[in-house]
N, C-alpha and C positions, 0 to 999 in steps of 0.2 A: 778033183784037182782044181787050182786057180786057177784061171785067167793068167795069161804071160804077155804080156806084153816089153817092147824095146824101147829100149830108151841108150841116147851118148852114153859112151865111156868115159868122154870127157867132154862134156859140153862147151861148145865155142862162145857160149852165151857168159860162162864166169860163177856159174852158182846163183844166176837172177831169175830163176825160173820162167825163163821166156823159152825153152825149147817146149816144141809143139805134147812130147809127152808128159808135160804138167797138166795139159789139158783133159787126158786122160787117166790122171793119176788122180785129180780133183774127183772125177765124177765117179768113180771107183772109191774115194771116201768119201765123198756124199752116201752111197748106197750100203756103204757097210759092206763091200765085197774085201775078200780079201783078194790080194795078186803078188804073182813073183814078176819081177824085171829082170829081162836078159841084158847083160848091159854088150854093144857091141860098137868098134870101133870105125873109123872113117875106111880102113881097109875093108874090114868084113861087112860095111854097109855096100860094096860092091861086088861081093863074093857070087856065085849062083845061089848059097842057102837060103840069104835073105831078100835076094834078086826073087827068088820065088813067092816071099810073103809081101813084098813092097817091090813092084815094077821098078818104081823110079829111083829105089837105092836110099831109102831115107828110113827116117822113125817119124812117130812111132810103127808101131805092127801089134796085133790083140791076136791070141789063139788062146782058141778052149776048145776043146775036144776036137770035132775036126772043122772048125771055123775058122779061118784065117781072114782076117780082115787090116787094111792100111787104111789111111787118112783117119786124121784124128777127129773129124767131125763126122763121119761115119762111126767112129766106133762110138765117139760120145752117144750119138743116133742109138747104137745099138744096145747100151750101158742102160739107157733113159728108158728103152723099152723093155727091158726085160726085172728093172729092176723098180719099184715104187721110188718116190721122190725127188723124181728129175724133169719129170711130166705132169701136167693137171689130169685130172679122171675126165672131169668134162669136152667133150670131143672139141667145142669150138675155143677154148683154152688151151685145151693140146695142141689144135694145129695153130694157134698164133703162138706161141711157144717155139714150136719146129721153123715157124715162118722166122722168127729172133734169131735163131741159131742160123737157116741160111744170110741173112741181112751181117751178122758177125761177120761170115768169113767170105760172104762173095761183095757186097756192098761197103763194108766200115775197114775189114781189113785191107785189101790191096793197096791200097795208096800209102797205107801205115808202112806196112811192110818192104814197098818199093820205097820208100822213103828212108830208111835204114838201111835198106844193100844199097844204094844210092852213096852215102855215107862212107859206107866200104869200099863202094869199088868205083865209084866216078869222082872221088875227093879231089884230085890231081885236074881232072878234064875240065877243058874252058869253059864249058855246058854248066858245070855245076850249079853256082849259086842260081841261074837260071830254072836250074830242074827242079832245085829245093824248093824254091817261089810257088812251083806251079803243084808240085803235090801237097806244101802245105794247104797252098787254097783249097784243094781238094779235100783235103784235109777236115781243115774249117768248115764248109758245106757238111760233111759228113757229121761233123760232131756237135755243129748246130741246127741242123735236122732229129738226131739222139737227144739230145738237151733239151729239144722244146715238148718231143713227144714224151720223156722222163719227166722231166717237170719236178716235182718235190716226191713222187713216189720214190718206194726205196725199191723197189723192182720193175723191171719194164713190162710186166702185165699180171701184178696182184701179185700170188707168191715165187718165190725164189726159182729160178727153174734152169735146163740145159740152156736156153738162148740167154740167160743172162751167165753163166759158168762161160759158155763161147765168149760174150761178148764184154766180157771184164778182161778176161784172159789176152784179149786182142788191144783193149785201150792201155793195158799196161803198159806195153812198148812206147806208148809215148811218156811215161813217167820221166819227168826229167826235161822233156824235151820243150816245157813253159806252154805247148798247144794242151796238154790237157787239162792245166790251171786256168786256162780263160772261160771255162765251163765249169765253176766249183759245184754244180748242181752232179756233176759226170764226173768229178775227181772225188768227190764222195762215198759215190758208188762203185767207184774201183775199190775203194777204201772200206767200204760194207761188206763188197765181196772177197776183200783180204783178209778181214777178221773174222769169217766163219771156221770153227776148227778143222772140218774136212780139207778145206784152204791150206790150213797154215798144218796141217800133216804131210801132205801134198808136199808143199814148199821144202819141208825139214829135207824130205826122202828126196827130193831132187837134189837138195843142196847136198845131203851126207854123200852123195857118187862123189859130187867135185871137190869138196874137202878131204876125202880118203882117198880119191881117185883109185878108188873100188873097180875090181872086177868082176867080171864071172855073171853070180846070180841076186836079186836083191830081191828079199821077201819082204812082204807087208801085209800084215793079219789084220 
């Protein structure tokens, strides 16, 4: 049997592929797995069924056989190892690889991310433009630290790998937002990492939920 993993029923993101199980839908066609999607709503993301696979009531969630796993860099983690071409063979390329992947989502993403629910939900608050100031700087520091150590390669340490799958997947959020254009060296590379096909399979399967606003179950061979 596939791998099942959860993904919105209707994603609050629009069809832009920014909900967290793109990130696990990527690496899953990178590898040639196939997987079904359970699709589950913002109710039954509270339920006890899924309370059991994700404590904290979120997507995505990965089950195979009797593994059940949450956070989607965990599962990336665990996609990368079990399957060839998400990791180097070479053990000190492996672990600067795993090192990428943590630096994505504890290092480069937070301030991205507080910076967008920021957006959402302190729009109104006298604070705001003050708060936007201080994470974009954060911001900035982050993405010209990535920039220098990228430099003109087309990946962050030789070939293609899960810390660069994390770490595309995290600078997309700022498309749009003119910080990721002041680094064309880093906007490129979002852009490398858009147009590999495992990518842009990825992308279709997220977008066909919120165009059909599909339910149920969604297979992918």
């Amino acid at each position: 049997m596939p791998p099942t993993i959860t993904a919105f029923e209707r994603s609050p993101d629009g069809g832009k592929g920014m909900a967290r199980d793109m990130r696990v839908r990527w690496a899953l066609e990178e590898v040639g797995q196939p997987y079904d999607v359970r699709l589950v709503s913002f109710k039954a993301m509270k339920q006890p069924a899924h309370l059991a696979l994700h404590p904290f009531g979120q997507i995505p969630t990965y089950e195979e056989g009797d593994l059940a796993l949450f956070e989607s860099g965990a599962i990336v983690f665990h996609i990368a190892e079990c399957h060839a071409g998400l990791l180097p063979d070479d053990a000190n390329a492996r672990a600067r690889a795993i090192a990428w992947m943590f630096a994505a989502l504890d290092t480069v993403e937070p301030p991205i991310f507080d910076r967008s629910l920021a957006k959402i939900l302190e729009r109104d608050e006298p604070w705001f433009e003050q708060r936007q100031r201080v994470l974009e700087d954060s911001i900035r520091k982050r993405l010209g630290g990535l920039s220098v150590r990228l430099g003109d390669a087309d990946w962050l340490d030789g070939a293609f790998s899960a810390g660069d799958l994390l770490m595309v997947t995290v600078l997309r959020r700022l498309q749009g937002s003119g910080l990721l254009e002041e680094y064309p060296n880093l906007a490129a590379y979002v852009a490398r990492g858009e147009a590999r096909p495992a990518y842009k399979h990825a992308f279709e399967a997220q977008l066909a939920v919120f165009t059909s606003a599909s339910t149920g179950l969604q297979r992918r061979a």
